[in-house]
C-alpha positions as CSV (number, residue, x, y, z in Angstrom):
1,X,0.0,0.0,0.0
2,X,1.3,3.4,-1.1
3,X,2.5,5.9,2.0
4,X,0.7,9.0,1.8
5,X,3.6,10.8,2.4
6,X,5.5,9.5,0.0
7,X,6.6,11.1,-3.1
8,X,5.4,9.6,-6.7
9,X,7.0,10.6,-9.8
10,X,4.4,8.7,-12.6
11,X,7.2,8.6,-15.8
12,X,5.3,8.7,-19.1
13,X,7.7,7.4,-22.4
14,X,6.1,9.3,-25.2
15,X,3.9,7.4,-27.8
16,X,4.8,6.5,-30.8
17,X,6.1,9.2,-33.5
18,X,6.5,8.9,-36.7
19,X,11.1,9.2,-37.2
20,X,11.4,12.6,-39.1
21,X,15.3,13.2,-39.6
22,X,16.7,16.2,-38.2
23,X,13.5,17.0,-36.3
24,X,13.9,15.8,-32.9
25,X,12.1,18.5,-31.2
26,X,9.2,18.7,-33.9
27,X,8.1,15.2,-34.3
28,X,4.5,14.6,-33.2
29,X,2.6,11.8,-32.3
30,X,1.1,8.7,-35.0
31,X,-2.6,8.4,-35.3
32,X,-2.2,5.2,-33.1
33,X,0.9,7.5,-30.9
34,X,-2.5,9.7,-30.5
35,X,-5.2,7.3,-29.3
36,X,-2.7,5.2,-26.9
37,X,-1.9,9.3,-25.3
38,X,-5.6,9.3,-24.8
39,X,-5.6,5.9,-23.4
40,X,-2.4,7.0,-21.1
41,X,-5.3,10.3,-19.7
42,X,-8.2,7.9,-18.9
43,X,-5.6,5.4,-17.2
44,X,-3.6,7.9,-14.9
45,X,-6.9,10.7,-14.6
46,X,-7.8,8.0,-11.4
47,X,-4.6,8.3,-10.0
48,X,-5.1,12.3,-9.6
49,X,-2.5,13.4,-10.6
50,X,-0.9,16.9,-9.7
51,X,1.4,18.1,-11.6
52,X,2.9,17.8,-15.0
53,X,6.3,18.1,-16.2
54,X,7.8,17.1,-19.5
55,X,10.7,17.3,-21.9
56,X,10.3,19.8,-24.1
57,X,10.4,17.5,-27.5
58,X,6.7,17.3,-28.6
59,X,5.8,13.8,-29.0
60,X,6.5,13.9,-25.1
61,X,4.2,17.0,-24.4
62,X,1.6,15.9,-26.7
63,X,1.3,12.3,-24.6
64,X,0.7,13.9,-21.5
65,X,-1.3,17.3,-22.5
66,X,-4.7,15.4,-22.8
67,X,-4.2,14.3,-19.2
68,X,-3.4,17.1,-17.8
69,X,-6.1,19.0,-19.0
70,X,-8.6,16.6,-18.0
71,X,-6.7,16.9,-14.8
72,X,-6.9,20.8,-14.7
73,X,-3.2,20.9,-14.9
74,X,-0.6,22.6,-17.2
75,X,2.9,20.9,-18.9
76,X,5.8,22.8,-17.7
77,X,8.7,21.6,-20.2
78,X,11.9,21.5,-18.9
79,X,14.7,21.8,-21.1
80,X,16.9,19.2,-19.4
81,X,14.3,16.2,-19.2
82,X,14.7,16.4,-23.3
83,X,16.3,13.0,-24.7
84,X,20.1,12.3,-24.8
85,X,21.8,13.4,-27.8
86,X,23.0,9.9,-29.4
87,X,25.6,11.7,-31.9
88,X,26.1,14.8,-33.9
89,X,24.0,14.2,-37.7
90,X,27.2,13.8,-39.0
91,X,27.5,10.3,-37.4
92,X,26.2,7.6,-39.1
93,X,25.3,4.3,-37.2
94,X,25.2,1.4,-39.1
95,X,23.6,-0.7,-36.2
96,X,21.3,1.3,-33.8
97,X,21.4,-0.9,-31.3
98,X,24.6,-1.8,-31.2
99,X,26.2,2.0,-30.6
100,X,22.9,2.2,-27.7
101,X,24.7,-0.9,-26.0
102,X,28.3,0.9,-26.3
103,X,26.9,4.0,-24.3
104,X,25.3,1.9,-21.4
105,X,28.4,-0.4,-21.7
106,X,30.4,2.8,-20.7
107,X,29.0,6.1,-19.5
108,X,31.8,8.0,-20.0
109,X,31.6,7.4,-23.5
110,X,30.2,9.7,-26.1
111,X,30.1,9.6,-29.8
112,X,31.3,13.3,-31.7
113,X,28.3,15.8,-31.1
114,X,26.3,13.2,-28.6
115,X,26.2,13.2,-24.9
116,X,27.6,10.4,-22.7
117,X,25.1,8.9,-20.4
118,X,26.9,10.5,-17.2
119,X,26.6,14.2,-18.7
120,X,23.0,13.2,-19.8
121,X,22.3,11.5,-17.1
122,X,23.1,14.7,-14.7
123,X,21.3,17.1,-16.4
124,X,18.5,15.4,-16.4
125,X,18.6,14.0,-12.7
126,X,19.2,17.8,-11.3
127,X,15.8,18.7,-12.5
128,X,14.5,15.6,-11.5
129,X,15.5,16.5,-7.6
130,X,14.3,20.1,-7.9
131,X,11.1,18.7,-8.3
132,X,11.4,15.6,-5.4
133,X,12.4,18.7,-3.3
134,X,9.7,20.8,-4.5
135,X,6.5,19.3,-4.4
136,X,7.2,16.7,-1.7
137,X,4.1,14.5,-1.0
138,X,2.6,14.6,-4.2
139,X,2.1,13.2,-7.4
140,X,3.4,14.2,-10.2
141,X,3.9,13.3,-13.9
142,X,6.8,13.3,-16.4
143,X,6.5,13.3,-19.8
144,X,9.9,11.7,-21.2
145,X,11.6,9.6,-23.9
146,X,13.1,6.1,-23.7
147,X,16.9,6.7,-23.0
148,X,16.7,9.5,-20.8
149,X,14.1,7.7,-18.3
150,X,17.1,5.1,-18.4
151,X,19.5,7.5,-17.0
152,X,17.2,8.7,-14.6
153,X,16.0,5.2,-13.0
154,X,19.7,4.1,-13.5
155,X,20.6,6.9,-11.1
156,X,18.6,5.4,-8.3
157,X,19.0,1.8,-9.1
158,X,21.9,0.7,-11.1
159,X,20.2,-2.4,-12.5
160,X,18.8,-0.2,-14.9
161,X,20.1,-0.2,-18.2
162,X,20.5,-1.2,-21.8
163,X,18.2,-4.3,-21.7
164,X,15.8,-2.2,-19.7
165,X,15.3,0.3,-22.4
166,X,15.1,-2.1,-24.9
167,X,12.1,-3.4,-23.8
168,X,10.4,-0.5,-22.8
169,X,7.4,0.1,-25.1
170,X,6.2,3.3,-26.6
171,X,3.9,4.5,-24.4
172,X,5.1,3.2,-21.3
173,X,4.4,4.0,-17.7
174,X,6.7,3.2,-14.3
175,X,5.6,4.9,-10.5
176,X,8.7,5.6,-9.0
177,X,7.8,6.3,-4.8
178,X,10.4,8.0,-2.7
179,X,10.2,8.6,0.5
180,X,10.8,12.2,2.6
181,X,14.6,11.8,2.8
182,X,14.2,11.5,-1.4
183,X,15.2,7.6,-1.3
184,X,13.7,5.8,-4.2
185,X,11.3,3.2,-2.1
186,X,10.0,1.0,-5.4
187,X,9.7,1.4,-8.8
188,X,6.2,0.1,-10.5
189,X,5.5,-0.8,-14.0
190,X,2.0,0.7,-15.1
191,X,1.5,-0.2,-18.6
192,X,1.3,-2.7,-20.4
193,X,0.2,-3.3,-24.3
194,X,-3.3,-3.3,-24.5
195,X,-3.5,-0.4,-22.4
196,X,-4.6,-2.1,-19.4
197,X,-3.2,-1.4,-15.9
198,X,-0.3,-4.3,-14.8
């Protein structure tokens, strides 16, 4: 049973988006990306929900922005919740997955023009705190991407990583609960395909 005290951060992976090169910030939701966000709002409008953050890329905001409003909240992007920069578009990777597994296999590593996952990791974890020490007892959602929520769990529990994001699902949902001191308590899985609480 949940302790009212505690803290829950609901993390909500963006739905699916259609790949448009060069528009990382842009890219919007599928006609499928938009009736799983509206799925997302009817699942999480029980759980009532307080606030709403998000990366500022728009397939994130735009899976979150129907709850909210049903919740009578607003998205407030933040600028470091946005996902980690794989490579400059200069890079070419022949095997996707592959140059994933060599940034999770070392975090100090970063290919030219990307970030490493420490650096990304950071950024995004300093805004993630701000808002644990912030609004302290409540509950709170954030809109974010695959990688980045990777970094973020990763920081709390270290048994978080590459296999973990690749078989997260686009959307996805985990409850993370921390407690008053800010220690992570549990982390819950939310979604699952057929848009059915697990």
């Amino acid at each position: 049973m949940t302790n009212e005290a505690n803290t829950a951060l609901y993390f909500v992976r963006h739905a699916e988006s259609e790949y448009m090169e060069g528009r990382e910030r842009e890219r919007g939701l599928t006609e499928q990306g938009k009736r799983d966000a509206a799925t997302v709002a009817g699942l999480l409008h029980r759980e009532q929900i307080q606030l709403f953050y998000s990366s500022p890329y728009r397939r994130a905001v735009d899976t979150i922005h129907g709850l909210a409003e049903v919740s009578g909240g607003i998205v407030v992007t933040e600028e470091d919740l946005r996902e980690r920069e794989l490579s400059g578009s200069e890079v070419k990777h022949g095997h996707f997955r592959e140059a994933k597994q060599r940034l999770y296999d070392d975090p100090a590593f970063a290919y030219s023009g990307g970030e490493s996952g420490e650096v990304a990791g950071a950024r995004a974890i300093a805004v993630i705190q701000r808002i644990l020490d912030r609004h302290e007892g409540q509950k709170i959602v954030i809109g974010t991407h695959g990688d980045i929520m990777t970094l973020i769990f990763n920081y709390y529990d270290p048994s978080y990583g590459y296999d973990f994001w690749a078989n997260t699902t686009m959307p996805d949902i985990y409850k993370l609960e921390f407690d008053r001191e800010g220690r992570l308590v549990q982390i819950t899985r939310l979604w699952d395909e057929h848009g059915e609480f697990l």
